[in-house]
Residue, then its C-alpha position, 0 to 999 in steps of 0.5 A: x478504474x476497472x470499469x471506468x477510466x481516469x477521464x472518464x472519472x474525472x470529467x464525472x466527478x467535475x460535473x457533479x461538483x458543478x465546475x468547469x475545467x477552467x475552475x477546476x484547473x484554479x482549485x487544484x492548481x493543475x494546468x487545464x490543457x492536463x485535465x482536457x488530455x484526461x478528459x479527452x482520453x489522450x492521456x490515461x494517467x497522470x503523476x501522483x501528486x497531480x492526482x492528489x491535487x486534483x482529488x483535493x480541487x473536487x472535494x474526494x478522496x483518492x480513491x474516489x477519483x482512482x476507483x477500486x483496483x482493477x481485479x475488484x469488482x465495482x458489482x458488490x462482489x467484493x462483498x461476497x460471503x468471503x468478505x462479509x466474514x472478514x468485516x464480521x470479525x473485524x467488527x462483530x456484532x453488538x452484545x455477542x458472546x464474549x472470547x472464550x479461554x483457550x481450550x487445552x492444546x492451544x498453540x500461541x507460536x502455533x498461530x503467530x506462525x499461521x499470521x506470518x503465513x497471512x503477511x506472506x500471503x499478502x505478500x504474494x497477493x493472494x487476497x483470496x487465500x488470506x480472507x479465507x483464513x482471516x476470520x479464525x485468526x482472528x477470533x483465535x487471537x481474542x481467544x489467546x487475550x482472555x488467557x489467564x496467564x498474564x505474559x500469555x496474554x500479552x502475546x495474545x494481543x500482540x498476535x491480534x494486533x498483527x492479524x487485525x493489522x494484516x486484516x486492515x491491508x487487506x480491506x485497504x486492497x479491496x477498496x474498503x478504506x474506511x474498514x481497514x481504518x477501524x481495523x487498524x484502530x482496534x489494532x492499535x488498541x490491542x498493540x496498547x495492551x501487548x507485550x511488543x513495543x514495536x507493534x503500535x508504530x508498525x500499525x501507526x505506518x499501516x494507517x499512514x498508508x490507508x490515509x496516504x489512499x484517502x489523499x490525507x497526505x498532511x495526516x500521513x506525513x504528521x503520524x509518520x514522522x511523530x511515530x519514526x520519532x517516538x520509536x527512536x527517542x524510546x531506543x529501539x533503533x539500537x536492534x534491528x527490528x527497531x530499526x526497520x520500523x524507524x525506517x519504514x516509518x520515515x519512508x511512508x513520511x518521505x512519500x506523504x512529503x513528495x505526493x505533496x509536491x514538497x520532493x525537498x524535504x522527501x529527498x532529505x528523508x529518503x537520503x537518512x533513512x538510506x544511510x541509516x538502512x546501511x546499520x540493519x545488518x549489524x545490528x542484533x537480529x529480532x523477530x521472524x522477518x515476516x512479522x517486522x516492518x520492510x527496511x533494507x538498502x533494497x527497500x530505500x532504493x525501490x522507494x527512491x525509484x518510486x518517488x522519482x517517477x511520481x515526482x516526474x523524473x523518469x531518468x532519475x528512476x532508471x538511473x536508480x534501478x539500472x543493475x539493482x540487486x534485491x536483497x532475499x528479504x524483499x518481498x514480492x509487492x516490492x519487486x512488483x512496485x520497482x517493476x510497475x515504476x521502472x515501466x512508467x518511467x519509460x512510458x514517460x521517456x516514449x520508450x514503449x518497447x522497454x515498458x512492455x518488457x517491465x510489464x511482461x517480467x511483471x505479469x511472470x512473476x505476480x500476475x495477480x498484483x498487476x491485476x490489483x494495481x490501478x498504475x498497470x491499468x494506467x500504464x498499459x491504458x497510455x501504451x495503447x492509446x499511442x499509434x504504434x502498439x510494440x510487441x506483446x501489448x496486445x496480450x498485456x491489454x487482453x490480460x487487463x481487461x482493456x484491449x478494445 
C-alpha cells in the first residue's frame, strides 16, 4: 500500500471483478457496511482474516489485495541490478556452465558462518545488505555440492538449502511470492539431498508462510501440521533443534487455522505448543541458533498476542504482552511484530496515544522494518484518519510517507 491504500485497492479490485459491494459482501461473507468503511477511506485496515476473505470473495491472492510493502517500490525498482542478480542465482540460466569443485582453501564452516550472518541479516531488515552477498553464497554453496568427498558434500547441500531458504524470505519481503516458492522448492530438493534432517521441515514452514502471503491458508495449515508431525514421529523433538522445528511448524499451523477464522483449533495448537516450548532449554543444545527454526516461550507468546489481535481481541493482546520478557535468542522481526500487534491492539481500543508510544519504540529500534510492514502503514493510516492526531503522529505519518 505504498502507493495506493486499502480502499482504494479494494474499491479497484471490486470493479475489475465486475461486482458491487452488495455482491461482494455475499461472496466473502464480509458485512457490506465494512467494505463501504474501506471504501470510503473511514477505515484503512481491517483484521486479518477479514482480508483473507475478502482476497478469496475477488478472486486474488493476498498480497494482491495488500499491494508490496510500503519501502518496495511499485516502479520496478525492486528489479534493480541488485535483485535481477538474486533471481540470477535462484534460477540460472538455461544450458550454463555447471558448478565447478571447490578450489584448494575452501572453507565449508567458513560459509555456514557467512549464511547464519545472511539470517541475521534478515533479521534486522537489512534486505539490501543481504541481496548484495545473496549471489555468491549462493554459487559457493553449488560449488561445495560437487565436492568429491561425500560427508562434504552433504553439507555442501545443506548450506545451500539454507541459503536458497534465506533467498526465498527475501524474495517473500520484495513482494515476489512466486520467486520465493520456486527458491524454496530448489530448497527442498537440496535439503533432500543433505546431511541435516531438520532442514526439509524447516524450509517446509519457510513455503507455509509464502502460502499464508498468497492467502492459500488450507495449503499453509495441511503442510504445517503434516510436517510438525512427521518431524515428531521421526524423533527429533528429543534435541532441542528438533524441537524448535516442531514448534515452529505447529505455530505457522495455528496462524494458518486463526486467519481461517477457526481461532478454536489455534488456540489448541498455540496452547501444545506452549507447553511443549517450556521442554527447549532442557533439552541437549544443537546447532548455531541462528541456522534453527525460532521457538522459545517468548516466541509462543509474541505469536498468541499476534493472534489475538488478528482474531479481534485487543484485551486479550495486551493482557498477553503486559510485562513481557523476551528471551535474547529472539530475534528483532519478532520484537518488532510484538511491538506492531500491541499498537494495533490499542488503535483498536481508541487508545491512540499508547499506539503512538508502540510505534515510536518501533521506529527506535527497527526503522527499516516498520518501513517494509504493510500493518504499520495501516495503523498509522486509521490514527490519522481520527479527528485528534496525539503527539509524535505527525513524525510517524512524514517517516511513511502518508502525512497529507
Amino acid at each position: 500500500m505504498a502507493n495506493e491504500d486499502l480502499g482504494r485497492t479494494l474499491r479497484r479490485l471490486r470493479r475489475l471483478a465486475s461486482l458491487t459491494q452488495e455482491e461482494l459482501a455475499e461472496r466473502s461473507d464480509v458485512s457490506v457496511d465494512v467494505i463501504r468503511q474501506l471504501e470510503q477511506r473511514r477505515k484503512h485496515s481491517a483484521r486479518l482474516p477479514t482480508l483473507h476473505a475478502l482476497a478469496n470473495g475477488l478472486g486474488v491472492e493476498l498480497t494482491t489485495l495488500l499491494g508490496d510493502p510500503p519501502a518496495v517500490a511499485s516502479t520496478g525498482e525492486n528489479d534493480g541490478p541488485r535483485f535481477v542478480a538474486v533471481r540470477r542465482a535462484i534460477m540460472p540460466a538455461l544450458w550454463g556452465p555447471e558448478p565447478k569443485p571447490p578450489e584448494p582453501g575452501f572453507s565449508l564452516a567458513a560459509l555456514r558462518e557467512r549464511i547464519a550472518d545472511g539470517w541475521t541479516q534478515y533479521h534486522s531488515a537489512e534486505f539490501d545488505t543481504v541481496m548484495q552477498v545473496l549471489p555468491d553464497m549462493i554459487s559457493d554453496a553449488q560449488t561445495a555440492t560437487v565436492s568429491s568427498n561425500d560427508d562434504d558434500r552433504g553439507v555442501g547441500f545443506a548450506a545451500l538449502g539454507k541459503v536458497l531458504q534465506l533467498a526465498g524470505h527475501v524474495a517473500v519481503r520484495m513482494g515476489k511470492t512466486d520467486l520465493a516458492l520456486i527458491s524454496l522448492e530448489r530448497a527442498i530438493d537440496a535439503a533432500g539431498r543433505s546431511s541435516d534432517p531438520l532442514l526439509r521441515p524447516m524450509i517446509v514452514n519457510s513455503v507455509a508462510w509464502t502460502y499464508q502471503r498468497q492467502g492459500r491458508l488450507g495449503d499453509a495449515l495441511s503442510i504445517a501440521l503434516h510436517a510438525a508431525d512427521d518431524t515428531k514421529d521421526s524423533g527429533h523433538t528429543g534435541t532441542a533443534d528438533g524441537l524448535k522445528v516442531w514448534g515452529a511448524l505447529t505455530m505457522s499451523a495455528a496462524t494458518s487455522a486463526a486467519r481461517s477464522n477457526d481461532y478454536e483449533r489455534a488456540a489448541a495448537l498455540m496452547a501444545h505448543a506452549e507447553k511443549e516450548a517450556a521442554r527447549v532449554a532442557k533439552l541437549p543444545q544443537g546447532s548455531d541458533s541462528r541456522m534453527v527454526s525460532v521457538f522459545s516461550p517468548s516466541s509462543v507468546r509474541i505469536e498468541r498476542v499476534r493472534l489475538a489481535v488478528q482474531y479481534g481481541h485487543p484485551e486479550e493482546a495486551l493482557k498477553l504482552a503486559k510485562g513481557m520478557r523476551l528471551s535474547k535468542d529472539t530475534p528483532p522481526s519478532w520484537r518488532t511484530w510484538l511491538l506492531l500487534d500491541v499498537a494495533r491492539a490499542h488503535t483498536d481500543l481508541g487508545s491512540a496515544g499508547e499506539a503512538v508510544k508502540s510505534l515510536e519504540s518501533l521506529r527506535r529500534v527497527a526503522p527499516t522494518w516498520m518501513q517494509h510492514h504493510t500493518l504499520a502503514v495501516a495503523i498509522v493510516r486509521d490514527l490519522w484518519s481520527m479527528p485528534n492526531h496525539p503527539a509524535g503522529l505527525r513524525s510517524l505519518a512524514e517517516f511513511l510517507g502518508i502525512a497529507e
